[in-house]
C-alpha positions as semicolon CSV with decimal commas, in nm:
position;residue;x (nm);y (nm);z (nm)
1;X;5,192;1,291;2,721
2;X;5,520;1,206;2,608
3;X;5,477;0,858;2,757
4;X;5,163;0,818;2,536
5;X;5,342;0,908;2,239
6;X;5,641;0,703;2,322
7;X;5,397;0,408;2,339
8;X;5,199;0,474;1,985
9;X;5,524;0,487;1,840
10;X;5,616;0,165;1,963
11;X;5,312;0,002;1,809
12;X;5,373;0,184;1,475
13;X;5,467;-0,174;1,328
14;X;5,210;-0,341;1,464
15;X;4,928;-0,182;1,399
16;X;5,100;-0,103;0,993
17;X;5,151;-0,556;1,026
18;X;4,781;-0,580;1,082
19;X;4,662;-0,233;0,891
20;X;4,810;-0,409;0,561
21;X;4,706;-0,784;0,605
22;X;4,345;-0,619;0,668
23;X;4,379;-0,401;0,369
24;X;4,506;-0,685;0,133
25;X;4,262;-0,886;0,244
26;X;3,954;-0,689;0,187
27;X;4,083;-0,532;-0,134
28;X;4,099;-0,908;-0,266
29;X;3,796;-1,056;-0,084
30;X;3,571;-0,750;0,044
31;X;3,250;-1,089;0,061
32;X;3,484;-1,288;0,275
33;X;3,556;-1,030;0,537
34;X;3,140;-0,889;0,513
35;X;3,054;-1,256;0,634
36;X;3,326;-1,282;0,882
37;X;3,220;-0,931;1,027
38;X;2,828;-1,017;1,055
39;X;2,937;-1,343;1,202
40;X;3,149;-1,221;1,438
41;X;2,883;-0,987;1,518
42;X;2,616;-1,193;1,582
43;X;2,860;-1,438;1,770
44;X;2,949;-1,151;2,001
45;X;2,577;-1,063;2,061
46;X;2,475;-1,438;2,064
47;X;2,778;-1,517;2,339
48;X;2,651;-1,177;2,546
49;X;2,274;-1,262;2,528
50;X;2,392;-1,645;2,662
51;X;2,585;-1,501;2,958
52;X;2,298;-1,247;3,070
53;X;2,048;-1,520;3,104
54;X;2,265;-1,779;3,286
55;X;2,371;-1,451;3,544
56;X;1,975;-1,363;3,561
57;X;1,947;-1,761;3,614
58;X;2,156;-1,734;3,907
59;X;2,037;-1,415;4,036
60;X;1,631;-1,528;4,022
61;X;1,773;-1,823;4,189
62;X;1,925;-1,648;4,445
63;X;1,609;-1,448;4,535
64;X;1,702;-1,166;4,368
65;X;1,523;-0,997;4,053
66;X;1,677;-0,813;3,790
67;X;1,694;-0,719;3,410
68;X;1,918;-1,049;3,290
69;X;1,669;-1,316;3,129
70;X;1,516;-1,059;2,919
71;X;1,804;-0,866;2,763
72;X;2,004;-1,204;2,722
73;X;1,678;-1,300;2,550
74;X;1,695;-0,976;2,361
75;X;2,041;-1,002;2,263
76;X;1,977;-1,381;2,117
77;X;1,709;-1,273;1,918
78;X;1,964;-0,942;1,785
79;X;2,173;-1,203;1,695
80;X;1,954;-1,422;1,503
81;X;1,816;-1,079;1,302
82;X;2,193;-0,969;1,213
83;X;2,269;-1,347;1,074
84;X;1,926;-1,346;0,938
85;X;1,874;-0,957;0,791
86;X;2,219;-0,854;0,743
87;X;2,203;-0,845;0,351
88;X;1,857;-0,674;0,331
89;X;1,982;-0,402;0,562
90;X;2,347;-0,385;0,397
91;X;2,116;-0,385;0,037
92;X;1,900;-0,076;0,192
93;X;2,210;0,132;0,322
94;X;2,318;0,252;-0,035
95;X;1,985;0,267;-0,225
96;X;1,931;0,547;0,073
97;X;2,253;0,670;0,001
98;X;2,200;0,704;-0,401
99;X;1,859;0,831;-0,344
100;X;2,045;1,123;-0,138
101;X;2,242;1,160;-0,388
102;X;2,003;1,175;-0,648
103;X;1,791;1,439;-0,429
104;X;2,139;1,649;-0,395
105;X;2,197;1,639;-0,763
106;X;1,861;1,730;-0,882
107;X;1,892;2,052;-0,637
108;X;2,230;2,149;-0,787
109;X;2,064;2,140;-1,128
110;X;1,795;2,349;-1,049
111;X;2,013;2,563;-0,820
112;X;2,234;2,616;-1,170
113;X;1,909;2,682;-1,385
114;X;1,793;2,945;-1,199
115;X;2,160;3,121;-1,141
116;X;2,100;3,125;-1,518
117;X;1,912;3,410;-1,452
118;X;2,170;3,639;-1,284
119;X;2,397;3,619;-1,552
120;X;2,610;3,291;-1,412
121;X;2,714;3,030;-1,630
122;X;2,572;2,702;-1,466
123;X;2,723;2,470;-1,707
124;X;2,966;2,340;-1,476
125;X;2,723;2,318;-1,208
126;X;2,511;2,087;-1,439
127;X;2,722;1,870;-1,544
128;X;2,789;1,822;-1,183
129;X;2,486;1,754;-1,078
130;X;2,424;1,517;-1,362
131;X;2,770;1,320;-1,232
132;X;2,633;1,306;-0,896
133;X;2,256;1,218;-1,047
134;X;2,427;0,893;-1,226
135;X;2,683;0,789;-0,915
136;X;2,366;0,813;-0,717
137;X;2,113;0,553;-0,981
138;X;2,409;0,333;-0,998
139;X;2,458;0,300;-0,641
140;X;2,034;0,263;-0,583
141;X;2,046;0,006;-0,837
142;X;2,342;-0,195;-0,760
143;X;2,383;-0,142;-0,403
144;X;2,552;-0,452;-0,341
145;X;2,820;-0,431;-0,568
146;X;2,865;-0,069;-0,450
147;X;2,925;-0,217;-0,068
148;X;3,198;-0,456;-0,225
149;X;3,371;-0,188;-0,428
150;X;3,337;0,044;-0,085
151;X;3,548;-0,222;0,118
152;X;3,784;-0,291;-0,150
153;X;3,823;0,058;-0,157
154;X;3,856;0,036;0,204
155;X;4,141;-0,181;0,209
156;X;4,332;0,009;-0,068
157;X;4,299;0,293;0,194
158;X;4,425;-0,002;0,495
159;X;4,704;-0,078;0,264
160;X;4,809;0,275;0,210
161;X;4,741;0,398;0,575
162;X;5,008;0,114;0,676
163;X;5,278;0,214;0,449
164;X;5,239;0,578;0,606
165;X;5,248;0,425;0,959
166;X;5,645;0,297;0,834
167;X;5,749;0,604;0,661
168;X;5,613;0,819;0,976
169;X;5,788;0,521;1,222
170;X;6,131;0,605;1,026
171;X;6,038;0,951;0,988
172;X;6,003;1,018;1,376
173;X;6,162;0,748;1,570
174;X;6,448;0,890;1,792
């Protein structure tokens, strides 16, 4: 155990170097690193799908029979969808998170209407709910900007986790 931690301390600076170059980067350009992360992605999928049919090429050829043409086949059309679909699905992820939302806030505000009725102020319970009703329309209706303000906020987090990983690498080195 202490060899593990010995290790992760080691790599404090490393992983701060790359935490904060990540975070910068997406704070400033959270588009730029959405395409490079869905082309990566399909890459990785399109490279995969490649290598399983040339090993099920070799294996039919060999006599054998196995599952290689059709998952590499498989795993070229994946990659085709991601390039292809990637901005309907990332579009569809926060409209079903606001409508969530909106369901969640609309139960608060009943929930506070009828604790009306046992003599419990519900005011702050409403206006609540009616913060988390609006957060939850403007993320249905502008669910793209609400993925770029997500990964900006994401690398503001980046950013702050690798200033942490210093102080704790000062903190606790030996």
């Amino acid at each position: 155990m202490k060899s593990f931690y010995a290790e992760f301390q080691r790599s404090a600076w490393l992983r701060a170097i790359l935490m904060f170059i990540l975070g910068v980067w997406m704070a400033i350009n959270p588009r730029m690193v959405f395409g490079l992360s869905v082309n990566i992605i399909a890459a990785v999928l399109l490279i995969s799908g490649i290598m399983n049919l040339i090993t099920g090429a070799k294996v039919r050829r060999a006599g054998g029979s196995n599952f290689g043409t059709g998952s590499g086949i498989a795993l070229i059309v994946a990659a085709l969808l991601v390039e292809v679909l990637s901005g309907a699905v990332l579009s569809m992820i926060p409209f079903l998170f606001g409508l969530g939302l909106i369901i969640y806030a609309i139960s608060e505000i009943s929930g506070a209407r009828s604790s009306q009725y046992v003599n419990v102020s519900g005011t702050g319970t409403v206006i609540y709910g009616v913060l988390i009703l609006v957060a939850g329309l403007v993320i249905m209706f502008n669910p793209f900007g609400t993925v770029m303000t997500m990964l900006r906020i994401l690398g503001v987090i980046l950013v702050v986790m690798a200033v942490m990983e210093c102080v704790n690498y000062f903190r606790y080195r030996q």
